[in-house]
C-alpha positions in Angstrom: 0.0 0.0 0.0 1.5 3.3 -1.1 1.1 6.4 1.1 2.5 10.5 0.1 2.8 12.9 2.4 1.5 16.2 1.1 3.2 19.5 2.7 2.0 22.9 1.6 5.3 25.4 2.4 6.1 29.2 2.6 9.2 31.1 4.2 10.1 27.0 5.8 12.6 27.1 8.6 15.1 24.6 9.3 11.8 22.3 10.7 11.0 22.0 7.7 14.2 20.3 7.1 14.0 18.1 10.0 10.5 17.3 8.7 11.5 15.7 5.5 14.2 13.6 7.3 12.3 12.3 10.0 9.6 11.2 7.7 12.3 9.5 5.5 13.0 7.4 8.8 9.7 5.8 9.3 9.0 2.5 10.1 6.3 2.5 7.6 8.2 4.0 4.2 7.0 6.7 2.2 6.5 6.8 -1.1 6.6 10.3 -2.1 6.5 13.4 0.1 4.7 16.1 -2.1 5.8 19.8 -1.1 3.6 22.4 -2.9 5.5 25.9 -2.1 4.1 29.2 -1.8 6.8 31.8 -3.3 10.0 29.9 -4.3 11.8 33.4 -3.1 11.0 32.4 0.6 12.4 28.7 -0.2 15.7 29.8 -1.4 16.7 31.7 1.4 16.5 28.3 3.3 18.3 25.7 1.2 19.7 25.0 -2.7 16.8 23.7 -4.0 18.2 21.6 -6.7 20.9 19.9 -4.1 17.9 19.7 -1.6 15.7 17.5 -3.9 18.9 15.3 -5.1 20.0 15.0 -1.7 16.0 13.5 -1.1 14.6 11.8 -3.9 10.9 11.2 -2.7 10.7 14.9 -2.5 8.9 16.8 -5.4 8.5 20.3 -5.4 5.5 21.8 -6.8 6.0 26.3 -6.9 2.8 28.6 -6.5 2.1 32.2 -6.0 0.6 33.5 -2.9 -2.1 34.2 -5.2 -2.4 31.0 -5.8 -2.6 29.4 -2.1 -5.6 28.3 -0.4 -6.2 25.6 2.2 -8.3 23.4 0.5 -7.5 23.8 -3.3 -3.6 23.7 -2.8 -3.8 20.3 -1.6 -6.0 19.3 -3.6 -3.6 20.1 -6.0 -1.1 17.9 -4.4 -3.4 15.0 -3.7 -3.8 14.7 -7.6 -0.2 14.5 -8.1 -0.4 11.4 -5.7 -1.5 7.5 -7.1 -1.5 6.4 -3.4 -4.3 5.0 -1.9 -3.3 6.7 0.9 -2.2 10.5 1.9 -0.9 12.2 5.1 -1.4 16.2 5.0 0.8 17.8 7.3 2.2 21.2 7.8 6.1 22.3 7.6 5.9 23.2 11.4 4.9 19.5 12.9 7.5 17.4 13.5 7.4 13.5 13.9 8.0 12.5 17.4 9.8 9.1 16.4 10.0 6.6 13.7 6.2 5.2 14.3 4.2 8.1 13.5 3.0 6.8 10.4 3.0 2.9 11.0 0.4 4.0 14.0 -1.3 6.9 12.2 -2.8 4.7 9.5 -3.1 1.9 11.7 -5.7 3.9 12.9 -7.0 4.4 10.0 -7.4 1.4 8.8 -8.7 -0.5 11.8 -12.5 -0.3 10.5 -13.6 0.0 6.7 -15.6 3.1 7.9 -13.0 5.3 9.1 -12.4 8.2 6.1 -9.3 10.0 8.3 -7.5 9.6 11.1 -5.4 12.2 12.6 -2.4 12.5 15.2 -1.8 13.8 18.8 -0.3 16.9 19.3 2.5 17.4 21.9 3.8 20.8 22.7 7.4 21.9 22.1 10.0 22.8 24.5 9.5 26.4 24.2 5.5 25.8 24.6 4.1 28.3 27.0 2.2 27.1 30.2 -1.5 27.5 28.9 -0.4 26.5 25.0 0.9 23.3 26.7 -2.7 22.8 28.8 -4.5 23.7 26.1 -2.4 20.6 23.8 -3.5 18.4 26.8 -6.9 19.3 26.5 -7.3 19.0 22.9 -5.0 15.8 22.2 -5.5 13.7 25.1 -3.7 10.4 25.9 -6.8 8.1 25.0 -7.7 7.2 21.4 -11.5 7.2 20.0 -13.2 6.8 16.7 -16.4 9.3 16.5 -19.0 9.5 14.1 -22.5 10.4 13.7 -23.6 8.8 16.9 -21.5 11.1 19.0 -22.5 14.4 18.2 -24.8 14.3 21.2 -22.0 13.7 23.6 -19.1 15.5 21.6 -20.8 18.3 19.6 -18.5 20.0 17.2 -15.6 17.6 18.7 -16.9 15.4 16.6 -15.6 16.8 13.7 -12.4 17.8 15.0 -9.5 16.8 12.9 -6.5 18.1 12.1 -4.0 18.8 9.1 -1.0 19.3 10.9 -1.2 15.6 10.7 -4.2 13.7 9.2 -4.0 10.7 7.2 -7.1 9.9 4.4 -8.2 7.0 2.0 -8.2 8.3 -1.1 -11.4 6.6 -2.3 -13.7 8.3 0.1 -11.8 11.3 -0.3 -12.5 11.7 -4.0 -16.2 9.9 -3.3 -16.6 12.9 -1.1 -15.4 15.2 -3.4 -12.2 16.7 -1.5 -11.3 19.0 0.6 -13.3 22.2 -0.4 -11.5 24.0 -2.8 -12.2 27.8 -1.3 -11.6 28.0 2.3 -10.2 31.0 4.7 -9.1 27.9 6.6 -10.7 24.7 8.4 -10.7 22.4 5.4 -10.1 19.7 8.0 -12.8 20.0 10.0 -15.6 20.6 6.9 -14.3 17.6 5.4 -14.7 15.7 8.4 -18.2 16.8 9.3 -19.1 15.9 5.5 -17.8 12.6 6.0 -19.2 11.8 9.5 -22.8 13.0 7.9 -22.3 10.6 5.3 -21.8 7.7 7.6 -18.0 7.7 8.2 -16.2 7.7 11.2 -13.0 9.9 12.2 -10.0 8.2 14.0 -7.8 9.9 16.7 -4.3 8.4 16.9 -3.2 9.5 20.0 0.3 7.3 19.5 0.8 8.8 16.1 2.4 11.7 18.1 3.6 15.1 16.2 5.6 17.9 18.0 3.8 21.3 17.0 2.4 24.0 19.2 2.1 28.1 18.7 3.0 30.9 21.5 0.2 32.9 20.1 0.0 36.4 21.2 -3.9 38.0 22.1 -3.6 39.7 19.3 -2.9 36.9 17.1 -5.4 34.8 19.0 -8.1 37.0 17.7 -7.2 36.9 14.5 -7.4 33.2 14.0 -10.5 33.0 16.1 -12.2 35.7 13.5 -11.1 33.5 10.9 -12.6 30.8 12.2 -15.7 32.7 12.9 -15.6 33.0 9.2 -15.3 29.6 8.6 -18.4 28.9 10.2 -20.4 31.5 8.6 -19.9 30.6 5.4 -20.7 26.8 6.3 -23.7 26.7 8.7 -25.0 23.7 7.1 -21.9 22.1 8.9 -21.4 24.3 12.3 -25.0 25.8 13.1 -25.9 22.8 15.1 -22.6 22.0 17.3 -21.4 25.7 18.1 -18.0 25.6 19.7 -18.6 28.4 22.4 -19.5 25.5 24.8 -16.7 23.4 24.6 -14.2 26.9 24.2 -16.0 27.6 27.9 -15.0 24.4 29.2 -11.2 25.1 27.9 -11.0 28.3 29.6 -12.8 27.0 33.0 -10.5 23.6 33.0 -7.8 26.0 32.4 -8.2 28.4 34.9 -8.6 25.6 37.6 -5.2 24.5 36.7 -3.6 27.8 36.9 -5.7 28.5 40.1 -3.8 25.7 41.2 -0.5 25.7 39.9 0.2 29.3 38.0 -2.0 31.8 39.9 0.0 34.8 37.9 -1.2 33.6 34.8 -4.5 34.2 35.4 -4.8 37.3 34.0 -3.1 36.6 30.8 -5.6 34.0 30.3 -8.3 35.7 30.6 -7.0 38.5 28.2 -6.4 35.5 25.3 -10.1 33.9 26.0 -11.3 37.4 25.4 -9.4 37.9 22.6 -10.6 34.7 20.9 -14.3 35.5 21.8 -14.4 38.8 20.6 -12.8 37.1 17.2 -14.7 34.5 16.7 -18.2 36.3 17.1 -17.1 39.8 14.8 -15.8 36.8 11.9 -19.4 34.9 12.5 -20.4 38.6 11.6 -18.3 39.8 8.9 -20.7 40.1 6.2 -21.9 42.9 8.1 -18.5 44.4 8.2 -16.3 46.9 6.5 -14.3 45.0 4.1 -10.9 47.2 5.2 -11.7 46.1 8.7 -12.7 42.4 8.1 -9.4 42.2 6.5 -7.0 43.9 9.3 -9.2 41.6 11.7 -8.0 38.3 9.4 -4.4 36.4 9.8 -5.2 35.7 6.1 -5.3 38.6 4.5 -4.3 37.1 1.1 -7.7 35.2 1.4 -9.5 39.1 1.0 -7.8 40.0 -1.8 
């Protein structure tokens, strides 16, 4: 069974780097690892890009404009490059965690005939702040489950929670379903797995495929990805009008502010700055129809999505 790895790029760091040689390393080998690159410019400040892809021969390398990107389409375009009956998206900022991520990952995955994706735990990174690193716990717990349709009750919009920073598919379902949407601020995860759970699938959570990958998001950028998600939902209540996330983001904040109580009273504060910040974005993107267009786009971390 084949299985690519399909990375969307821009400005990559020396991650990136450690990226394509850890997933060389696998237990389970890959067949090709598919880069599509926003702006070559930002790619050439990192390496030689002709040594780089002799030096690692799965790699292809597939150039785009920033015009070009979007979160749904630009994998899509990498996915049809791919004859494996299998893919793994994944950004350039995860890194495996050992040698087994993908042996487990579609493991997962292919455990029951109904599972369409499967994605991996999240652990934070060394530099991960104290509430970044609860709020990895929360999200990515130890215990693996398969949801689907019969869990919205219990889960709400967790049921659709999956994740490209490293998410494994079957390519027949995922062409059955007709991709990953091609037009998307961001979120193509999560509307692709709510399409598939209301069509009968089921989504795995691998929590020993294990990635390293977490943010130090300021407030500031907090809101901005919260608006975008706000616009995410907006544009797709057909998907999100029945599971709002505002109950399971109060849950976060409330867990989280026990465990500071508790441990890291002087954060406090700051948390309760970054909850606000990621209310206030949410709800004004659920709104930005109603909004000037100059403002929706300084409130956006995508402002190429505007244009």
């Amino acid at each position: 069974m084949k299985v690519d790895v399909i990375i969307p790029s821009f400005c990559p760091d020396e991650r990136f780097v450690e990226l394509i040689g850890a997933l060389e390393r696998q237990s389970l080998p890959v067949n090709r690892i598919i880069v599509m690159n926003t702006e070559e410019k930002g790619m050439e400040r990192l390496l030689d890009i002709s040594s780089f892809l002799q030096e690692h021969p799965k790699v292809s390398l597939t150039h785009l404009s920033r015009k070009e990107f979007d979160h749904g389409a630009t994998r899509n375009r990498g996915v049809a490059q791919s004859d494996a009956e299998i893919f793994v998206c994944m950004t350039q900022d995860a890194l495996a965690a050992d040698a087994y991520l993908l042996e487990r990952l579609i493991g997962a995955l292919m455990q029951k005939e109904q599972i369409a994706a499967a994605y991996a735990r999240q652990l934070p990174a060394e530099d991960c702040n104290i509430i970044e690193r609860y709020t990895r716990q929360f999200n990515y717990p130890a215990h693996a489950q398969v949801k689907g349709g019969a869990d919205i009750p219990r889960l709400g919009i967790k049921t659709f929670f999956c994740s490209n920073v490293c998410a494994a598919y079957k390519r027949d379902i995922f062409e059955r379903l007709g991709r990953f949407v091609p037009h998307t601020i961001f979120n193509e995860d999560m509307i692709y797995a709510a399409r598939a759970v209301k069509a009968g699938y089921e989504i795995a959570y691998a929590a020993d495929a294990r990635v390293i990958h977490s943010h130090n998001y300021t407030a500031r950028q907090q809101f901005s990805r919260n608006f975008d998600l706000g616009v995410s939902h907006a544009q797709y209540p057909e998907i999100f009008a029945d599971v709002p996330p505002e109950g399971e983001g109060m849950k976060l904040v409330k867990k989280t502010a026990f465990y500071l109580l508790k441990n890291h009273p002087l954060l406090l504060p700051k948390l309760v700055v970054q909850s606000g910040a990621k209310l206030l974005g949410y709800r004004l993107g659920k709104r930005y129809e109603k909004l000037p267009c100059n403002f929706v786009k300084r409130c956006s971390s995508q402002k190429y999505y505007w244009e």
